[in-house]
N, C-alpha and C positions, 0 to 999 in steps of 0.2 A: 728832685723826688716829689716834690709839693703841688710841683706841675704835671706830674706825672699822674697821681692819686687824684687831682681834678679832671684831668683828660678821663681817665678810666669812669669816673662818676659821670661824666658826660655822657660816654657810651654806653654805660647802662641802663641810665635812666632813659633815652632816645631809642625805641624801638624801630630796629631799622626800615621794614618795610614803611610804617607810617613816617619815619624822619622823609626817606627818597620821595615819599607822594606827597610830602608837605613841598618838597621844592618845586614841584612842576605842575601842582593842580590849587584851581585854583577853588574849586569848590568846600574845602574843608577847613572854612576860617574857624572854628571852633580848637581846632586839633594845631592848628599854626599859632591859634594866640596861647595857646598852653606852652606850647614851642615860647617864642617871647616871652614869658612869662616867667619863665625858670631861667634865662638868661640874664631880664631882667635882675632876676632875684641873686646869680652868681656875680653881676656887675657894683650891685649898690649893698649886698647884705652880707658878702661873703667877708672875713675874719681880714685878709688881703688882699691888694691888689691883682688883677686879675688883669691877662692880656685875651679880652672876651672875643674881639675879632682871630686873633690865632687859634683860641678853642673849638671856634664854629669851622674855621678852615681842617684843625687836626682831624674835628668830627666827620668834615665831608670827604677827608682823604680815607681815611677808617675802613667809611664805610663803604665806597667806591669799590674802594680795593678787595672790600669783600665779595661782592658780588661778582664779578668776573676778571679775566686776566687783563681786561683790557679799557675796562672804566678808570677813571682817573680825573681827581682835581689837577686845576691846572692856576698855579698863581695868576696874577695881573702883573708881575714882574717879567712872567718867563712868556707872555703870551705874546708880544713883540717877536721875540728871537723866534717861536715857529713860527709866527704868520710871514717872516721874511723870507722864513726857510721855504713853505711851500710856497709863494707868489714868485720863487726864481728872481729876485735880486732884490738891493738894496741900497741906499746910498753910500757911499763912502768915498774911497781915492784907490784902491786898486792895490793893496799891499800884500804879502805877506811877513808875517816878522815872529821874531820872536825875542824872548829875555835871556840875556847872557852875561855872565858875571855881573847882575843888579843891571844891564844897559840895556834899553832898547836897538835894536838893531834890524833892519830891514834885510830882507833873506832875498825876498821876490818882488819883481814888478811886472801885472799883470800888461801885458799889448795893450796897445789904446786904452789905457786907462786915463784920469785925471796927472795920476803921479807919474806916470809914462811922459805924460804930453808938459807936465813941468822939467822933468830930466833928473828923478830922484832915480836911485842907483841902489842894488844890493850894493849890501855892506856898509851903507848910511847907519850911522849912532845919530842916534836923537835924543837930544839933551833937553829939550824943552818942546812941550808943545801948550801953544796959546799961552805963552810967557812963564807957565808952570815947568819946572825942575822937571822933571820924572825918572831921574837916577836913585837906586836906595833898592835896598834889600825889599822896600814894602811894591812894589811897583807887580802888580799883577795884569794876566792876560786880559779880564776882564775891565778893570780899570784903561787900558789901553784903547781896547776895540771902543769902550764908551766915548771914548775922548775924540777919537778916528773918525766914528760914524756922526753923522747929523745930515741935517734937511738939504735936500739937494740945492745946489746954487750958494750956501752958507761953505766959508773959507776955516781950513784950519792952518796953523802956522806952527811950523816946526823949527828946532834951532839944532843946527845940525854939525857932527865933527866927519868928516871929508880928507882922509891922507893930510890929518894934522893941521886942519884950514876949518872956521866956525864961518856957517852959510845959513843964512835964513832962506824958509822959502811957505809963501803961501800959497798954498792948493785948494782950489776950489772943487768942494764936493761933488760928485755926478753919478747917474745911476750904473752899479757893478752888479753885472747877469750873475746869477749864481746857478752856472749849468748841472743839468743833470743829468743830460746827452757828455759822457765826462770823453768817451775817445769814439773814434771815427777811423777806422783803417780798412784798409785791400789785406786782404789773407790769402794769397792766387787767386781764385779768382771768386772768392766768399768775402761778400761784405760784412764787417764786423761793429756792432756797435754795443757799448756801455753802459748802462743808465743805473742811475745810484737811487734815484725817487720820481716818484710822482707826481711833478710841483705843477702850476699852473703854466707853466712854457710847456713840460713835456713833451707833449703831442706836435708842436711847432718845431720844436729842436731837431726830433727823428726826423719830419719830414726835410727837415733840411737836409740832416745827414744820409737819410735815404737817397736824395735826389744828388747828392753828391758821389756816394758810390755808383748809383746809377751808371750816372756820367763818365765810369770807369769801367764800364762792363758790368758789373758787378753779375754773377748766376745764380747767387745762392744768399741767404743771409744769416748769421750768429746772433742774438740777441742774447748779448750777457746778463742777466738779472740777480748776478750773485751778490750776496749784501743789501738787495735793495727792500728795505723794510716797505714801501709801498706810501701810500698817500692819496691822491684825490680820486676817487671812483670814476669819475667823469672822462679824468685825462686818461686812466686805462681802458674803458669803454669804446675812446676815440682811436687809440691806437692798434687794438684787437679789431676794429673794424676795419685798419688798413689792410687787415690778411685774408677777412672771411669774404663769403661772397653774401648778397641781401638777405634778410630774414634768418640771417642764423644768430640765434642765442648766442648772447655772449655772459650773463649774469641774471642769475634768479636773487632778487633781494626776499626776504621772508621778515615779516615786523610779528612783532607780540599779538597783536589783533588780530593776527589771520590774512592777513590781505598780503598779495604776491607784488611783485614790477620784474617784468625782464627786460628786460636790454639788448636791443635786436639790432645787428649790421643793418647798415644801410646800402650798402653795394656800391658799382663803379669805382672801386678803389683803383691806382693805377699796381698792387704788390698782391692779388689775388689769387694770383696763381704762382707767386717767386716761393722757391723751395723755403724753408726756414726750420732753421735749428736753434733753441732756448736751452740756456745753462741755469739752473737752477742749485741753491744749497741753504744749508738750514735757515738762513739767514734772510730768504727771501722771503717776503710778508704781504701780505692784503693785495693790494692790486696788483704783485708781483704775480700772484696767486689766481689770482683772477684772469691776468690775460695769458698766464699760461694754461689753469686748467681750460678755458674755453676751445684755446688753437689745439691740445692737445685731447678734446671729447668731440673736436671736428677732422681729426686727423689731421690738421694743416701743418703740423708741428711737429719734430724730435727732439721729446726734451731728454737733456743729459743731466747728471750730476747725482745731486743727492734728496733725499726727502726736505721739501721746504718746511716753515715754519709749522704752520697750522694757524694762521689768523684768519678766520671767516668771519668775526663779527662787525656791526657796522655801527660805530661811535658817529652822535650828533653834538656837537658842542651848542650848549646850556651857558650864556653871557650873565653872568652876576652884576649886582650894581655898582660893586669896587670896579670891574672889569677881567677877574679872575673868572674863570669859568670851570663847569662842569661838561668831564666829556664822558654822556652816556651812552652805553648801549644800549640800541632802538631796534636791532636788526641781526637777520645771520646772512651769508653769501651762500648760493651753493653756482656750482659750474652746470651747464647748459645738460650735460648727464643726469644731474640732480644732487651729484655729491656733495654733501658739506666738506668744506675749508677746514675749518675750526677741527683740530685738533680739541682730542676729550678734556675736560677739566671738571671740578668740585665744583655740584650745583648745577650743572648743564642741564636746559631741558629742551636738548635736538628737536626739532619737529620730525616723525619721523625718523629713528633711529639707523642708523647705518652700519650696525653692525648685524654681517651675513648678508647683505644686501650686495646685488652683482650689478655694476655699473659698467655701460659698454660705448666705445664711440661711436660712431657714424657710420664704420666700417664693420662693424662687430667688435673688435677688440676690446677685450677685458680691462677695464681699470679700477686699480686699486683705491680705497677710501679709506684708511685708517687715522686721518686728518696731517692735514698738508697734501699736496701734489706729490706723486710718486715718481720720478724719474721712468724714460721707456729705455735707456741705458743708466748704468750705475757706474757712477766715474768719481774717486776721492783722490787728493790730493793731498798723499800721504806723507810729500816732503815738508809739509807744512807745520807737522808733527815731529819733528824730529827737534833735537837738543839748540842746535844754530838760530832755528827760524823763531824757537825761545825767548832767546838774550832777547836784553831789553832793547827797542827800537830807541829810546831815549839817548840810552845811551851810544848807540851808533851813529843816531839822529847830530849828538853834542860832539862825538870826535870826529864826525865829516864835516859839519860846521866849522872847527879849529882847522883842519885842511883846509876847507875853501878858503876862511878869511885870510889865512896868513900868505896866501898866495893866488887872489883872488883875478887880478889882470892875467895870468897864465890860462887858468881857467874860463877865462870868458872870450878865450879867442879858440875855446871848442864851441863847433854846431852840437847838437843833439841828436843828430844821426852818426856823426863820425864815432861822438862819446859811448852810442850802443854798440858801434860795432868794434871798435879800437881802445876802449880806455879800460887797463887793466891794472889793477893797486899792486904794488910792489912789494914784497917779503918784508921791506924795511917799512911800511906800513901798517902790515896785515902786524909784526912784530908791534910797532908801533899803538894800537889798538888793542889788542893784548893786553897792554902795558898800564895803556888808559881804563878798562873796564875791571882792572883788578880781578880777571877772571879763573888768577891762577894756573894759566895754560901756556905754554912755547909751544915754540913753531915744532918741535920737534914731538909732541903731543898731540901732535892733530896728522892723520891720512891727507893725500892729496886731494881726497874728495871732501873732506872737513874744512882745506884752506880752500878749494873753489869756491863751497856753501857760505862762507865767512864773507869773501871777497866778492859775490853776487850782491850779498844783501849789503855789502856798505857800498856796493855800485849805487846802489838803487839808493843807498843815505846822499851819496854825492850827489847824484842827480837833482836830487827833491835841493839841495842848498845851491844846487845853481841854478834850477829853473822852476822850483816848484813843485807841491803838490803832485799834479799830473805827471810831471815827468817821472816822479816816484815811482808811480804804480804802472807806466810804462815802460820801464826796466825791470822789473818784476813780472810783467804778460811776457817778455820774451823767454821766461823759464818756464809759465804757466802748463804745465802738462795735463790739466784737463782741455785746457784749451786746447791744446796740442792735438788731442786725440781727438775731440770733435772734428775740428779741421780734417783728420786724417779720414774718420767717417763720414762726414759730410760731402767731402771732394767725392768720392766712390761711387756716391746716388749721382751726382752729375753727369748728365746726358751730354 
């Protein structure tokens, strides 16, 4: 409470607009050392101790957040885990794992990874790593990946239980891609690809994946963007430019001062003319946004789904001297039409407001601006909403886990193609899980189409514990029924 009644005196005394131009200019040392001053005085004069570095952070969280939906302090703790996130990889050995009954336990092992290439195995318990215990009720995810992760070339040693046999094994760290090109497939004769963000690989990944369905014919292409909150400007810039032809707009950036930049194709792409259809849903964000409104105000594009987020503003990260930073907004996006991104919020000052304003593409066609991208068909995926797709994943996640381990050599002499098409959970399973989520239900309480829905989604749990992640969400697209329909509309425009 004590901490509470100081934080608030903080914020009042600090008028915001002068606190945020005390951080970035450098012109107003009078109005800074007052700043200082009263810190001072909260450090050496106040009744208690004081944690004065946590005040000035709670202050700049405060008021961050005041100002728009998308300013935000950012610790020095947590600024490692994004930068690894956007740079697309990081060091470590190539696992996946999780905790189970207090154990660690390895789920996954990534292809050519470090842990690959020593011959660690789902279903490894690791009893120690670097001579430390790590069994016990306190033993957290985080604590774990800290221990895993280190400088590439530096060794971790794991002490491991193996079908009742103790193996040590030391693995030397190497660098693991952290892709965002996440799947790659042939759909007849529609190239399909996934991308979950924006990191600094992106634009290299697709061209991979491009030139791979190429290779297969490919006539048409999907570009899934559902989920994908968005990330580096640049890497969507590049990518948007593999579609357009020269000099077409792809991004009007707009800053405080007045001053514009657009962001213009550069042509010769080898995909300028290939058909293309984008899936979009609320979830899709900033550069998501970006290279869809562009394809979709040049006509290049049919986007499906649903109204995307509405993030149009453009955060610069502000480096502190701890190493925490401030991520401010400097800027708004609009798409080559002129429409803002940025859904409305408290306090906005659009340049140019867009409300009643008629925005049209290339070809004439009307589009909509009420913030975010509008879908040119409206596609939900209504099964997603229903009671089944609910339940908790944890818990599906935990009682396909106790399947796999207790029968784990059976299971690893399925491919992953036979398992989509052949591998179906038994009554005395689906009974089984029932049993395990305490959810109050028999078999005889649920429609046939209640135990399919049940028995999909713990396909998709078994999946993820024998191959991973990806294989997850790849058992899962074979039900996708917006995908489904795109596929169905997109094959139709095929000449």
């Amino acid at each position: 409470m004590k901490r509470d009644s100081v934080v608030l005196w903080v914020f009042g005394f600090l008028i915001f607009g002068v606190w945020i131009g005390l951080q970035f200019r450098t012109d107003v040392k009078q109005d800074r050392s007052k700043l200082d001053q009263f810190f001072r005085y909260l450090e050496y004069e106040y009744v208690d101790t004081l944690d004065i570095d946590g005040l000035m952070d709670d202050a700049m969280d405060h008021i961050l957040g005041s100002l728009d939906p998308h300013s935000a302090f950012i610790p020095a703790e947590d600024s490692e885990y994004i930068a690894q996130r956007m740079q697309g990889n990081f060091s470590g050995i190539g696992v996946e794992f999780r905790i189970h009954e207090d154990t660690l336990v390895f789920v996954s092992i990534m292809k050519n990874s470090p842990a690959a290439s020593y011959g660690l195995l789902a279903g490894d318990r690791i009893i120690t790593i670097d001579g430390d215990t790590v069994v016990g009720p306190q033993l957290t995810n985080d604590e774990v990946t800290s221990r895993i992760k280190g400088e590439e070339g530096t060794y971790v040693t794991f002490g491991i239980m193996r079908d009742g046999l103790y193996l040590t094994a030391a693995v030397q760290r190497g660098i693991i891609p952290l892709e965002s090109v996440v799947s790659t497939q042939m759909l007849g004769s529609l190239g399909y690809v996934r991308m979950e963000r924006f990191a600094e690989t992106t634009h290299d990944e697709l061209l991979v994946a491009l030139d791979r369905l190429d290779s297969l014919n490919m006539r048409g292409l999907i570009l899934d963007l559902r989920g994908n909150p968005g990330g580096y400007l640049h890497e969507a810039v590049a990518i948007a430019d593999e579609f357009l032809s020269e000099d077409k707009s792809i991004v009007i950036t707009k800053y405080g001062d007045g001053k514009t930049h657009t962001s213009k194709a550069s042509g010769g792409q080898r995909y300028e003319d290939l058909p293309l259809h984008i899936i979009i849903d609320g979830s899709s964000a900033s550069a998501s946004e970006v290279v869809t409104g562009a394809l979709q105000d040049h006509d290049r594009a049919t986007v499906y789904g649903t109204t995307s987020f509405g993030k149009g503003l453009v955060q610069e990260d502000k480096i502190l001297s701890d190493g925490s930073k401030v991520r401010l907004t400097v800027a708004y996006y609009y798409t080559p039409s002129g429409r803002s991104i940025q859904k409305p919020y408290e306090g906005a000052d659009l340049p140019g407001q867009m409300e009643g304003t008629v925005f049209m593409s290339d070809s004439g066609k009307v589009l909509l601006a009420s913030g975010g991208i509008e879908p040119d068909i409206y596609l939900s995926a209504d099964s997603s909403n229903s009671y089944y797709w609910s339940m908790s994943f944890g818990t599906m996640d935990a009682f396909a886990f106790d399947q796999i381990d207790a029968q784990r050599s059976d299971y690893e002499l399925w491919t992953f193609e036979r398992f989509v098409t052949d591998f179906e959970l038994s009554d005395m399973q689906l009974y089984s899980f029932l049993e395990y989520g305490s959810y109050g239900l028999t078999l005889e309480d649920l429609s046939s189409t209640d135990m399919d829905e049940i028995r999909f989604l713990l396909k998709a749990a078994y999946a993820k514990n024998i191959w991973g992640f990806d294989a997850y969400r790849n058992v899962l697209r074979t039900d996708d029924v917006v995908l489904k329909e795109v596929v169905r509309a997109a094959s139709t425009t095929l000449k």
